[in-house]
C-alpha positions in Angstrom: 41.8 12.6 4.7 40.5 12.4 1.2 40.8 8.7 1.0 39.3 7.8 4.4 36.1 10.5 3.3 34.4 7.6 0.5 35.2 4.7 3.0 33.2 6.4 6.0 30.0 6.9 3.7 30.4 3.3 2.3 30.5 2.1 6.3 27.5 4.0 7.0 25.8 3.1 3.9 26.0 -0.6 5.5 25.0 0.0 8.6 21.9 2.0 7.5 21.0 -1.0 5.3 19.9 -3.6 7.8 18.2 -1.4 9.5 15.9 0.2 6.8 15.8 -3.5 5.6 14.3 -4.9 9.3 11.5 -1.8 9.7 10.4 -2.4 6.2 9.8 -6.3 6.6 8.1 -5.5 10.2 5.9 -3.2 8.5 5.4 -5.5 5.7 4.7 -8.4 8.5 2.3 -5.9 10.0 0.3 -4.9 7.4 -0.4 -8.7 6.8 -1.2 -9.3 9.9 -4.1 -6.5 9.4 -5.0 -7.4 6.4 -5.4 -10.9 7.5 -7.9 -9.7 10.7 -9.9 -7.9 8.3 -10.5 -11.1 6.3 -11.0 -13.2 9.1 -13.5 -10.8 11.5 -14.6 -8.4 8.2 -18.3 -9.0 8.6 -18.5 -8.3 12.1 -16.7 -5.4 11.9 -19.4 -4.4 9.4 -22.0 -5.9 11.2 -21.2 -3.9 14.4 -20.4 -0.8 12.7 -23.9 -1.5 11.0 -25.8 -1.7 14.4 -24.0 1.3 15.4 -24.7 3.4 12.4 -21.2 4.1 11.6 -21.0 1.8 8.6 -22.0 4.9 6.2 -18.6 6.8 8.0 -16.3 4.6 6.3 
């Protein structure tokens, strides 16, 4: 049983690997997607805020 213990935390550390790998480039692929938005429709957003009188909220 002592042998088998390292093996199982090595198989787990593999599997949880991939996993953490694929939500960090989704958020990663996400937060360019926004940022990329902001660029392209940033001074309407402001604009309409403007109009709105929100623009001083943020």
């Amino acid at each position: 049983m002592a042998y088998t213990a390292p093996m199982k935390d090595t198989a787990r550390r593999y599997t949880l690997l991939p996993a953490v790998l694929i939500a960090l480039g989704l958020s990663i692929m996400a937060a360019t997607a926004a940022f990329a938005g902001w660029l392209e429709h940033g001074p309407a957003i402001l604009l309409s805020l403007a109009e709105s009188g929100m623009a001083w909220c943020f």
